[in-house]
C-alpha positions as CSV (number, residue, x, y, z in Angstrom):
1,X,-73.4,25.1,15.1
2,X,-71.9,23.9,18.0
3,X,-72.6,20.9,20.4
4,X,-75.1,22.3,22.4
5,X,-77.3,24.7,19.6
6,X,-80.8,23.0,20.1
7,X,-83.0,23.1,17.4
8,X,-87.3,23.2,17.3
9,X,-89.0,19.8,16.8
10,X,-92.7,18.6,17.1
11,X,-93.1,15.4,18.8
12,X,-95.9,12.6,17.6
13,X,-98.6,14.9,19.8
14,X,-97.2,17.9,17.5
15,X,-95.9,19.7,20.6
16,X,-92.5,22.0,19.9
17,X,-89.8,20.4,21.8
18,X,-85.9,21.4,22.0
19,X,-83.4,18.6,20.5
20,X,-80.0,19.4,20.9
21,X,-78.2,19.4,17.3
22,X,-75.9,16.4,18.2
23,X,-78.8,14.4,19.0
24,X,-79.6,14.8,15.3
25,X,-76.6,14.2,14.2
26,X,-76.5,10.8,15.8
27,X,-79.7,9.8,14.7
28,X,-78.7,10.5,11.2
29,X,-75.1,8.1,12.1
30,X,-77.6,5.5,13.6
31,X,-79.5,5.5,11.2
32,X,-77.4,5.5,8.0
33,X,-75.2,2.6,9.8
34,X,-78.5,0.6,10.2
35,X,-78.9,0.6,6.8
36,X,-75.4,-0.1,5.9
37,X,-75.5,-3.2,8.0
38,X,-79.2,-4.1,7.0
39,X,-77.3,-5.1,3.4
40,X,-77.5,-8.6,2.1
41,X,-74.8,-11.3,3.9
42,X,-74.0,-8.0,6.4
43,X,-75.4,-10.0,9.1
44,X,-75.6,-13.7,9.8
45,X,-77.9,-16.6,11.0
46,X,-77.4,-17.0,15.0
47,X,-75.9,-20.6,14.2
48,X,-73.4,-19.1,11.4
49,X,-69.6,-17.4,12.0
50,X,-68.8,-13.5,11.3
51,X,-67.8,-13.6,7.6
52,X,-66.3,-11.0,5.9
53,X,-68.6,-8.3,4.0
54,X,-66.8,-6.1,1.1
55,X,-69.8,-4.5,0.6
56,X,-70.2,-3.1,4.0
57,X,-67.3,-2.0,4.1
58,X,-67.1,-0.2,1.3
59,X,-70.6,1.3,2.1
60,X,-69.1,2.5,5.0
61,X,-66.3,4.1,3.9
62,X,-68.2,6.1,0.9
63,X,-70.6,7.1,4.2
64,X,-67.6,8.7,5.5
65,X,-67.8,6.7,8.8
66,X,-64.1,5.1,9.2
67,X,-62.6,8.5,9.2
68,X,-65.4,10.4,10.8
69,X,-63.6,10.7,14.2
70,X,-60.2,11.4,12.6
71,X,-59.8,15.3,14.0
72,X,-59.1,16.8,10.8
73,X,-62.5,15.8,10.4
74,X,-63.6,17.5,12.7
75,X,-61.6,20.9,12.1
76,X,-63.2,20.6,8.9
77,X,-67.0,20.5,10.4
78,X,-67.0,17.0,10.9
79,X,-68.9,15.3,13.1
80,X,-68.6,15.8,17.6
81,X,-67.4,12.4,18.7
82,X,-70.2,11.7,20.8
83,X,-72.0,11.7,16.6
84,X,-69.6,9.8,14.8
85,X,-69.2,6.7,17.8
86,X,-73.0,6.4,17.1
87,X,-71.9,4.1,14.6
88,X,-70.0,2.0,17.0
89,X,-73.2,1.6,19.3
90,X,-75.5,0.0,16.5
91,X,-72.4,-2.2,15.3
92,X,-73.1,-3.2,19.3
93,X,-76.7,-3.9,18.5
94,X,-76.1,-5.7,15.8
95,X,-73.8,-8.2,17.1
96,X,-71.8,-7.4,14.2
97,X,-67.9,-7.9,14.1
98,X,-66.0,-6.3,11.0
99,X,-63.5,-4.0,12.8
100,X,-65.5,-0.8,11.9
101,X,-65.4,0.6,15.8
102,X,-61.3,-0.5,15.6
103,X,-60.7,1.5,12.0
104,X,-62.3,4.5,14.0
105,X,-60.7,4.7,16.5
106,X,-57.5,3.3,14.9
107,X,-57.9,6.5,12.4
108,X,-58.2,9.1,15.2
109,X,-54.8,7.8,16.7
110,X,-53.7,8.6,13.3
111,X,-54.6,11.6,12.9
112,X,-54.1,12.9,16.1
113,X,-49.9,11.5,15.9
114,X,-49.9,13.7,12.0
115,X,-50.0,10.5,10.3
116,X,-52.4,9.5,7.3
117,X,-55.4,7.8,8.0
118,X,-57.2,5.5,5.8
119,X,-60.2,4.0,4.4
120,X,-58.5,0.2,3.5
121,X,-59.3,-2.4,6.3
122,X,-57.9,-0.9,9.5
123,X,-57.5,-2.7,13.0
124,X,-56.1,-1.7,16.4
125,X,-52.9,-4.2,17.9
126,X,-52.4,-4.4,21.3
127,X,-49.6,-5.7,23.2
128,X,-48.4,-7.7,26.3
129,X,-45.1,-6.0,26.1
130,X,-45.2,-3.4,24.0
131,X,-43.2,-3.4,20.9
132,X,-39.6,-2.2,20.3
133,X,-38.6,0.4,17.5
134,X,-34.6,0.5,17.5
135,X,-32.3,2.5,15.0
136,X,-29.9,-0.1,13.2
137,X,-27.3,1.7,10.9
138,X,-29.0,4.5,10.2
139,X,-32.2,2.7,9.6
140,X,-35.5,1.9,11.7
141,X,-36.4,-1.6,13.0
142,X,-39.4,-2.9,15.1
143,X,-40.1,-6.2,16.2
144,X,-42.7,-7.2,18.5
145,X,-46.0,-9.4,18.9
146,X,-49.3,-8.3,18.6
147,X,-51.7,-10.5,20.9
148,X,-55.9,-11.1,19.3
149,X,-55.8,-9.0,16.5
150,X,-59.1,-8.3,15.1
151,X,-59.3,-9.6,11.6
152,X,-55.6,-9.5,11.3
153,X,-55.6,-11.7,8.6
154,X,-57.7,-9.7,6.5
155,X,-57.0,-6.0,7.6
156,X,-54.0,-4.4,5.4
157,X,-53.1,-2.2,7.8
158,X,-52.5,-2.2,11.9
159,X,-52.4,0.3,14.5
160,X,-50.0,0.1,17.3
161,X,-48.4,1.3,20.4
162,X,-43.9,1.2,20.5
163,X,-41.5,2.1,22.3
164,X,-37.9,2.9,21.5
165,X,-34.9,2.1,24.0
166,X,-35.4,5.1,26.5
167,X,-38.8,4.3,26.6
168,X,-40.5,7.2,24.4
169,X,-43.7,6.1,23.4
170,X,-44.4,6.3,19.5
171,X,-47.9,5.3,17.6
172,X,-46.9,2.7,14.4
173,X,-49.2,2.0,11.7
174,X,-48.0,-1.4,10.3
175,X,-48.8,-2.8,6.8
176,X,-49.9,-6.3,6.5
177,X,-46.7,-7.3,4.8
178,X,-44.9,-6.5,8.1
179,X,-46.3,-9.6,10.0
180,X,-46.9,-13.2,10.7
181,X,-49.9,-14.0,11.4
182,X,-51.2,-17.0,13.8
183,X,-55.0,-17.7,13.2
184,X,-57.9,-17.7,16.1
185,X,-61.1,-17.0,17.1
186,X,-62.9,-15.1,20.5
187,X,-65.8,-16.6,22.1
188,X,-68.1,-15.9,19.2
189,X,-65.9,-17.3,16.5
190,X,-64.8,-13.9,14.9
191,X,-61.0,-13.6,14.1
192,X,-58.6,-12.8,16.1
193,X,-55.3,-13.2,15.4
194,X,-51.8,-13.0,17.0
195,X,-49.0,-11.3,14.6
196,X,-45.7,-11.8,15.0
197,X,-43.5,-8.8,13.9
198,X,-39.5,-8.4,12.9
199,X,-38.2,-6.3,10.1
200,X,-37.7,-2.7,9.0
201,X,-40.1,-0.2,9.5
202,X,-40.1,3.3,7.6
203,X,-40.3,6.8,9.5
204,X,-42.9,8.4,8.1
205,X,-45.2,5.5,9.3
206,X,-44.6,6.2,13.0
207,X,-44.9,9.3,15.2
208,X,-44.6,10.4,18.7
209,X,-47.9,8.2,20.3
210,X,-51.2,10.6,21.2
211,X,-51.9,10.8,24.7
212,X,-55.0,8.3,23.9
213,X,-53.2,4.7,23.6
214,X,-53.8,1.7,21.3
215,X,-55.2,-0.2,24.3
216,X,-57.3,2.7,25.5
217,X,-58.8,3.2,22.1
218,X,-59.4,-0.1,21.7
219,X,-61.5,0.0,25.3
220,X,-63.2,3.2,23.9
221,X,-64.7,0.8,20.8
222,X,-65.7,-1.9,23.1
223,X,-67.6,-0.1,25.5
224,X,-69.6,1.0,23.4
225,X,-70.3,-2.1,21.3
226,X,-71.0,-3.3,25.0
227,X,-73.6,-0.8,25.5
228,X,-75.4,-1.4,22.4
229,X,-75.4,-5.5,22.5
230,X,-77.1,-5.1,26.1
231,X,-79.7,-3.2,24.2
232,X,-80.8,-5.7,22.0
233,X,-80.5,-8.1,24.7
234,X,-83.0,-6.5,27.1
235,X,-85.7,-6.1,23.7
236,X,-85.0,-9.7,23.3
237,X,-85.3,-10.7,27.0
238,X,-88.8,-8.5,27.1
239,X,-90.2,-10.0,24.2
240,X,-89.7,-13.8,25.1
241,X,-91.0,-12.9,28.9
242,X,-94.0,-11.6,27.1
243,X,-94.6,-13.9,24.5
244,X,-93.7,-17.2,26.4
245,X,-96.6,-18.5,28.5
246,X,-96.3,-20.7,31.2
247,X,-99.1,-21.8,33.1
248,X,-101.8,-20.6,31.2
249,X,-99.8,-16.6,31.1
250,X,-96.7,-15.0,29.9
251,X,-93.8,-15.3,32.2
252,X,-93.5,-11.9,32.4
253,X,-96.4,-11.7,34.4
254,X,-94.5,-13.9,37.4
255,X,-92.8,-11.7,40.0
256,X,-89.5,-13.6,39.5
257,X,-89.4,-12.8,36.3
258,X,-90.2,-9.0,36.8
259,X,-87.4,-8.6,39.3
260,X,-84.8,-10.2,36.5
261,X,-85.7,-8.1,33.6
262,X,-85.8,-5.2,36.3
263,X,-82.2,-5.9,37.1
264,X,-81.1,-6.4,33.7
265,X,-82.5,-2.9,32.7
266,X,-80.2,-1.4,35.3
267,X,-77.3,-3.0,34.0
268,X,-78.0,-1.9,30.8
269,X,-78.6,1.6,32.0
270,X,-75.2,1.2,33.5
271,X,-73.4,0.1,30.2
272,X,-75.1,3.1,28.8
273,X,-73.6,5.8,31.4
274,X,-70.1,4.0,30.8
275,X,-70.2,4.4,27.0
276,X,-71.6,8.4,27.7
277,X,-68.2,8.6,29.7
278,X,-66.1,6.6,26.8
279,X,-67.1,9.4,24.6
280,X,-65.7,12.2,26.4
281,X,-62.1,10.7,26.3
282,X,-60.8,12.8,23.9
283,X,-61.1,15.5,25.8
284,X,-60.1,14.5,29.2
285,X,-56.9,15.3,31.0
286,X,-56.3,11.9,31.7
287,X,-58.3,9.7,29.1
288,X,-56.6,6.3,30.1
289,X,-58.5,6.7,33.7
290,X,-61.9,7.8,31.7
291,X,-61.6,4.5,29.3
292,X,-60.4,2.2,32.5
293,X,-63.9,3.5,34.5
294,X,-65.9,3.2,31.3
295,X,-64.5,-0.1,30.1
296,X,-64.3,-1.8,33.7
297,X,-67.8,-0.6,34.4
298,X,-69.3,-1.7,31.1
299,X,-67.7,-5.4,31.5
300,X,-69.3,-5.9,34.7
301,X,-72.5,-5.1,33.6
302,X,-72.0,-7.5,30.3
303,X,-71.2,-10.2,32.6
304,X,-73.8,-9.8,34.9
305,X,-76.8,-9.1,32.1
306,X,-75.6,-12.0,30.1
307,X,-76.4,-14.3,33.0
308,X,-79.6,-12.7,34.1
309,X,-80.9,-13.2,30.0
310,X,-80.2,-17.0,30.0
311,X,-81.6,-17.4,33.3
312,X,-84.5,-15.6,31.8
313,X,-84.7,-17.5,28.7
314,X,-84.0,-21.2,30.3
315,X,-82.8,-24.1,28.0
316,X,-83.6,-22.5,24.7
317,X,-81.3,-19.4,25.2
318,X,-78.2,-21.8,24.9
319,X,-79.6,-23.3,21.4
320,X,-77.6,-22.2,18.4
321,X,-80.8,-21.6,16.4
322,X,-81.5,-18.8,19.0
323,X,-80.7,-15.4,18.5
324,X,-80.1,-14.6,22.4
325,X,-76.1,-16.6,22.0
326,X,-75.2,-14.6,19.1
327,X,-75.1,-11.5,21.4
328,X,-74.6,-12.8,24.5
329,X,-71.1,-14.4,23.2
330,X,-70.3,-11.1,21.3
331,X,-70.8,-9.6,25.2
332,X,-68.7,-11.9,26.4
333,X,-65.7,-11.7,24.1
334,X,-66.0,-8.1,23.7
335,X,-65.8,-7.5,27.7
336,X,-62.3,-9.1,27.9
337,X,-60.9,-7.8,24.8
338,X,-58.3,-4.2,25.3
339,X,-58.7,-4.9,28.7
340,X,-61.2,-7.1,31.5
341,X,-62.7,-5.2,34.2
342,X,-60.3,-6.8,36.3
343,X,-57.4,-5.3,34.4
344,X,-58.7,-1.7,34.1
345,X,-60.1,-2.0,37.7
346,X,-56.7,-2.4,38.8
347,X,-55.1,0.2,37.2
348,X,-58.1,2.3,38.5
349,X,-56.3,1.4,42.2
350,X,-52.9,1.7,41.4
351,X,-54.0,5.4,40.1
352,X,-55.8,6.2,43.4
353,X,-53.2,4.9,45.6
354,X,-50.5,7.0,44.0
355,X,-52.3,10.2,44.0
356,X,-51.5,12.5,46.0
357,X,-54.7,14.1,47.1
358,X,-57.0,10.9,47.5
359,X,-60.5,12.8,47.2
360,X,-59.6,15.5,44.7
361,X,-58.9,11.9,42.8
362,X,-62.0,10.8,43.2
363,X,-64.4,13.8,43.1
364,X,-63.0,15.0,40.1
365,X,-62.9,11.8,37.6
């Protein structure tokens, strides 16, 4: 069945309604993610740093998540895109930080370049220049840096944008004993590493780059996370407006109050309409412009919910024994990482500017 087959449902009233199939299909992803994630040590106190779980990520991997984007997946009946990055959304709500959403994407670059993807710990590298692939005596070198690595300390394998010396564009996927690696940590204390590259490299571990990029994919992932962290933080933000009483009733009951958790539901519903558009970048003409207006969008509304929920939540919001920093720093790590809105905001203008029919440009994105 395609995308679009609906299927007959009754809803709690026992009424027939029509759900498309995909919508099942993510509920199922959702839901078996949820209970990957609900495992023992998969998740940490708010005061506690992202460990690594080897359980989850095995679960994950027998679930047939890391490689359920990966398009020989999908010629086999796998599962649409908009299915399989379900996954990615509830890592969002979680808060949660193994590089599941990078091994996902990072898999679909593999696959779409011909190369093998894989199930072993799997991150996506990005660059601030990218790295160089040269042909020394008949042989292949690449040297290069890779700049905030997820887990790039613990992942065995990396994948990465190159170029050679006319500038072709290839896809690498690097094995841990290829780098250097320089420890540190985003905002919320999860890894992320910088690794320094110089040695041989053999051919049948790079090909010809997708039109998709490492840093595009890597936007794809985060936008999503984005939209599901903003989630939890509205149900959090609801439930201490209407449980905290002030004055003899619950805050939520002062206008102030109202208008804020009004505001912050549009910027959620904003985040959500940007990771709807992240989806479809597979099959865009031009998917860099799709992840730049997805990812710029959904960083703006992270920045601007995170400080409408600690306005919200006063003093205790900023305690470590609160729940509300755990997400709120994810939110504000995640909406600078493969690119700040800034960034993708300006390659958004730099596109428009060259085009050369201006409102054909922006009509038809």
């Amino acid at each position: 069945m395609g995308m679009q087959d609906e299927a007959k449902t009754r809803n709690s009233q026992g009424e027939k309604v029509e759900v498309r199939v995909d919508d099942h299909l993510r509920q199922i992803v959702g839901d078996t993610m949820t209970r990957i994630l609900a495992q023992p040590k998969s998740t940490v106190d708010p005061h506690d740093v992202p460990e690594w779980s080897e359980s989850v990520w095995k679960s994950t991997g027998e679930a047939g998540i890391l490689e359920s984007l990966a398009q020989r997946a999908s010629v086999q009946g796998g599962l649409p895109a908009a299915a399989a990055l379900e996954a990615v959304r509830v890592c969002g709500e979680a808060a949660n930080h193994l590089p599941i959403p990078e091994a996902m994407l990072a898999n679909r670059l593999l696959s779409d370049a011909q190369l093998n993807d894989a199930v072993a710990p799997l991150s996506l590298g990005v660059t601030a220049d990218p790295l160089r692939l040269a042909a020394v005596d008949g042989k292949w070198r690449i040297e290069g840096q890779l700049i905030r690595v997820p887990w790039g300390r613990r992942v065995t394998g990396v994948v990465a944008d190159a170029v050679d010396s006319s500038g072709r564009r290839y896809l690498v996927h690097l094995a841990s004993d290829q780098w250097r690696t320089t420890k540190g940590y985003n905002l919320a204390s999860a890894p992320r590493d910088d690794l320094s590259i110089a040695g041989p490299i053999d051919a049948s571990t790079f090909a010809v780059a997708p039109k998709l990029s490492s840093m595009a994919a890597g936007a794809v992932a985060r936008t999503i996370q984005i939209a599901g962290a903003l989630q939890t933080v509205l149900a959090i933000c609801i439930e201490h407006a209407t449980s905290r009483v002030q004055f003899g009733k619950p805050i939520a009951s002062f206008q102030v109050i109202q208008h804020q958790l009004a505001q912050l539901a549009e910027h959620v519903a904003a985040a959500e309409a940007a990771a709807d558009l992240a989806c479809t970048c597979f099959e865009a003409s031009h998917p860099r412009l799709v992840t730049s207006i997805a990812k710029s969008r959904a960083s703006e509304a992270a920045g601007a919910a995170v400080a409408i929920a600690h306005q919200i939540h006063g003093a205790i919001g900023l305690c470590e024994e609160h729940r509300l920093p755990r997400f709120t720093n994810a939110l504000q790590s995640w909406r600078t990482e493969f690119g700040s809105e800034r960034e993708h905001a300006e390659y958004i203008g730099r596109e428009a500017i060259s085009s050369p029919h201006l409102w054909h440009f922006l009509s038809s994105v």
